[in-house]
C-alpha positions in Angstrom: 92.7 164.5 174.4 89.0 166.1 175.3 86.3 164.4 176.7 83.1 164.9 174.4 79.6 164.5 176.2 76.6 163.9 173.7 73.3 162.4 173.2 73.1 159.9 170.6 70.3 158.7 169.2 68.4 159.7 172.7 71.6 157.8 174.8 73.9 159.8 176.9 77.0 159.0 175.2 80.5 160.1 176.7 84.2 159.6 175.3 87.9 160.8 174.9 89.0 162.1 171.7 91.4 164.0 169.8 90.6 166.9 169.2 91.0 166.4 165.6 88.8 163.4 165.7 85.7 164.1 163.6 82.4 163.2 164.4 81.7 160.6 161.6 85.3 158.9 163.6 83.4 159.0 166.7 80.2 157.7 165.6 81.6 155.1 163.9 84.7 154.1 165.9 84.2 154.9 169.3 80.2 154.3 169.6 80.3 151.4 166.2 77.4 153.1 164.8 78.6 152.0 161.7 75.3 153.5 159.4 77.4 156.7 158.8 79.3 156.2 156.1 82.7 158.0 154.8 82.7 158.0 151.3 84.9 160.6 149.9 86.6 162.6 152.6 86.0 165.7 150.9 82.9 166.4 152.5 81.2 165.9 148.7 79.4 162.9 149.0 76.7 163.2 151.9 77.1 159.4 152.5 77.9 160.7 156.4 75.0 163.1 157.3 73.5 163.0 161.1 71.3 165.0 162.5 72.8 167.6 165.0 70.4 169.0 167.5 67.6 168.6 164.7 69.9 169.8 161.7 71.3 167.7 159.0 75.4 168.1 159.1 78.0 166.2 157.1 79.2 164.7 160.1 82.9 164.5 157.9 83.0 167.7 158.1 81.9 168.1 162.4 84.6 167.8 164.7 83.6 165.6 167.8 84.3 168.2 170.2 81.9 170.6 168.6 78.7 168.1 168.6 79.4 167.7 172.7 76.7 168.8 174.5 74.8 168.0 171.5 71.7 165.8 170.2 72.9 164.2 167.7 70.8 161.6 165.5 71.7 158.6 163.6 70.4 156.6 160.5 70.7 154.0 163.4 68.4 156.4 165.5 65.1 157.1 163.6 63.1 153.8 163.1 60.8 153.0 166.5 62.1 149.4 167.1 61.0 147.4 164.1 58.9 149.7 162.3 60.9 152.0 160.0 60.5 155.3 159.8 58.3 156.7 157.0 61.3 157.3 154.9 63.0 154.1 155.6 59.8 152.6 154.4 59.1 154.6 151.0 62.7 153.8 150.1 62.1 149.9 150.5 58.8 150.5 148.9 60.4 152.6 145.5 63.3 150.9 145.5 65.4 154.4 146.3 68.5 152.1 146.8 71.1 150.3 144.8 74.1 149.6 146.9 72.9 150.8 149.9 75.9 152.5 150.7 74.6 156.2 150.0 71.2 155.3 151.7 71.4 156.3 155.2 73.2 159.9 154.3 69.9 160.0 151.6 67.9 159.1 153.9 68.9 161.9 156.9 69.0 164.1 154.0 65.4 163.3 153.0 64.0 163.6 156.8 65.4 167.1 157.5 63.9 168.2 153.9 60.4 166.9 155.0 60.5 168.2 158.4 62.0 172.0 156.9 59.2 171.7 154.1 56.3 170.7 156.2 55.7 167.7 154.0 55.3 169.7 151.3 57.7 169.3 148.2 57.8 168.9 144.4 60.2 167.1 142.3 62.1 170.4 141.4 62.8 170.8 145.4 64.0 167.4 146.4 66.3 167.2 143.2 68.0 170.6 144.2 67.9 169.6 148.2 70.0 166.3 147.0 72.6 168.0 145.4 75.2 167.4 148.2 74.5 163.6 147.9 76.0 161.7 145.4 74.6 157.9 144.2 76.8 156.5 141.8 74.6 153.8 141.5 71.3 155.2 140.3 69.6 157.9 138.2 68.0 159.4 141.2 64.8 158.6 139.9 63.2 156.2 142.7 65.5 158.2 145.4 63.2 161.3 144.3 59.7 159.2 144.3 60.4 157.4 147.4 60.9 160.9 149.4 58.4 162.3 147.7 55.9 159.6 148.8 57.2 159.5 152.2 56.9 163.5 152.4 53.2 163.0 151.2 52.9 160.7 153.7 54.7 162.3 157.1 53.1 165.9 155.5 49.7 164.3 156.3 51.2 163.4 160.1 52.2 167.0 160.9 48.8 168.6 159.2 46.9 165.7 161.5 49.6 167.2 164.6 48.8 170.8 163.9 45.3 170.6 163.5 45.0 167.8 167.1 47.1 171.1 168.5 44.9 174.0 167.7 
């Protein structure tokens, strides 16, 4: 057994693991942040991607002991209180979601695109960007428009950012 040492979702967070245990089993079973899914254990679906110090992992794929000392971020983690984030929002607004139960790994997916692309994408780029997450539920059609509207959006924030920095 190894004690791991992380932040989660800006929360010191400490436990005991086996050192087999992965992160998505830590996350989920030892801190019941239960919006990371496992949905194929073959690390194909996406269904369990965090953000690790700012990076988008499939957290199936992470053992705990390598995320300790870690910031690690959570679909559970990126909302302020009650206002969603941006691309919480555009998803409600497009209607990016069937099932739900591929959402939150589309969702950290979709974030760490934005934030790598400035905000700025095309169609062509969030297609190719989603092709470790699988939705067997939809024809990715309002998964692409809803990230797509909220990179519009949250692009606008960092031009509004850079320029309030210069």
């Amino acid at each position: 057994m190894t004690e791991v040492s992380m932040t989660v979702n800006g929360r010191a967070m400490d436990g005991v693991v086996e050192d087999r245990t992965l992160l998505v089993q830590f996350l989920r079973d030892q801190l019941g942040l239960t919006g990371t899914h496992v949905g194929c254990d073959t690390s194909q679906c996406g269904a369990c991607i965090v953000h690790v110090d700012g990076q988008a992992v499939k957290s199936c794929t992470m053992l705990a002991v390598q995320a300790s000392g870690a910031a690690v971020t959570t679909i559970e983690g990126i909302a302020k209180g009650q206002d969603l984030h941006p691309v919480q929002a555009a998803f409600r607004e497009h209607h990016g979601l069937q099932c739900g139960y591929c959402t939150p790994g589309m969702i950290m997916t979709a974030v760490d695109m934005i934030r790598r692309h400035d905000g700025v994408l095309d169609e062509h780029t969030v297609r190719e960007e989603l092709d470790g997450n699988i939705c067997r539920c939809t024809g990715y059609h309002n998964i692409v428009k809803a990230i797509l509207s909220a990179a519009e959006a949250m692009g606008a924030t960092v031009s509004d950012q850079r320029i309030a920095a210069e």
